[in-house]
N, C-alpha and C positions, 0 to 999 in steps of 0.2 A: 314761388316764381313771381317775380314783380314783372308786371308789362307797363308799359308808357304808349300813349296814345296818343293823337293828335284831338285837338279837342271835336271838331264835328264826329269823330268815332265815337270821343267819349259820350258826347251829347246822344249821339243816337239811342246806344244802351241805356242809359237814362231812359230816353224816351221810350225805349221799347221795355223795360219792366215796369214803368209807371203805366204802360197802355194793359199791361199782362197783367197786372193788379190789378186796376180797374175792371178786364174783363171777369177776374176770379170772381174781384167780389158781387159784379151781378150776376154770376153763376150761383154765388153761395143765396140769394134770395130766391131763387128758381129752387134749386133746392132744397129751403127754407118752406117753401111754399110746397115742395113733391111730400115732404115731410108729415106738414100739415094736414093733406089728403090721407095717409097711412095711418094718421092718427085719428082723423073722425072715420076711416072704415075698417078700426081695426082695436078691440078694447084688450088684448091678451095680455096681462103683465108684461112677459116677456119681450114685446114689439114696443109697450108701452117705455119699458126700459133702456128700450136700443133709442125710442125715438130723444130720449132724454138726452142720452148720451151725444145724437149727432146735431140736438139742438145746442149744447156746449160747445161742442167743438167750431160749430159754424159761427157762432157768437166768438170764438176766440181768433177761429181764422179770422173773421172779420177785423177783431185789434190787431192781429198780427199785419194783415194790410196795410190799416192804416197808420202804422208804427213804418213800417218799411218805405211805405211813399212819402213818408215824413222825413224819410232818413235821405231817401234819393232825393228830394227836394232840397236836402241840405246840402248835399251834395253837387248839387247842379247849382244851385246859389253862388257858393261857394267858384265854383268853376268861371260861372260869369264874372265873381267879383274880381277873381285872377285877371281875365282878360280885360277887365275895365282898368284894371293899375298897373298892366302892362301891354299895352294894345299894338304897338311895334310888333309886327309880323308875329302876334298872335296866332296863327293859324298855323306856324311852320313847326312850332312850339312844341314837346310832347311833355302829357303831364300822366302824373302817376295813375295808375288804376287801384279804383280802391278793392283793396283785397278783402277787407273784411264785410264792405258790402255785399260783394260777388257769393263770397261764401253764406253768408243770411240768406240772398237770393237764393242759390242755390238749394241750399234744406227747405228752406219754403216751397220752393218747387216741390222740389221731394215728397215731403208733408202732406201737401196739400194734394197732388195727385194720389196718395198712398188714400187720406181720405176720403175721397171719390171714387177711387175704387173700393172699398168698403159701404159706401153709400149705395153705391150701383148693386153691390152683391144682398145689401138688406131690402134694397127694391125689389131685387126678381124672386126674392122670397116671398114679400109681404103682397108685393102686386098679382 
């Protein structure tokens, strides 16, 4: 399903998953850090193994971030330079929604909330 937007719509989305990003990844260092705690009070293999595991994954959410704000970035560039080589009622204008962004967004949400509740559930274990 393609949708067309006007561009301050489009701009807003932009700006709202680059702020969404931003807030994950300073979640993922809070986390990073809950982490770090479970591991100096806790030497069991099996904790020591979980801690491994969400110490990769938070390092990949991490790239996966800033791959994604790179992209919306381009994306928003992009939009401005439209408007700048066609500035005549720019604003009445609608322009395409990028679908495959939306959907990256989208799993990334997914993802990334799916991992946090796994984190949450290795906490009330270990804590």
């Amino acid at each position: 399903m393609e949708t067309r937007l006007h561009q301050q719509d489009l701009h807003q989305q932009f700006t709202q998953w680059v702020n969404n990003l931003t807030f994950y990844k300073e979640e993922l260092g809070v986390f990073t850090q809950r982490l770090s705690e479970v591991a100096h009070s806790n030497s069991k293999p099996e904790v020591l193994s979980m801690v491994e595991h969400f110490q990769n994954a938070f390092i990949r959410q991490a790239e996966l971030i800033d791959e994604l704000k790179h992209d919306v970035n381009v994306e928003e560039a992009a939009l401005v330079q439209k408007i700048k080589d066609h500035p005549v009622a720019s604003d009445h204008v609608l322009y395409d929604h990028p679908t495959v962004l939306i959907e990256r967004n989208d799993t990334f949400n997914k993802l990334y909330k799916d991992l946090k509740v796994e984190f949450e559930q290795f906490l009330s274990k270990t804590l």
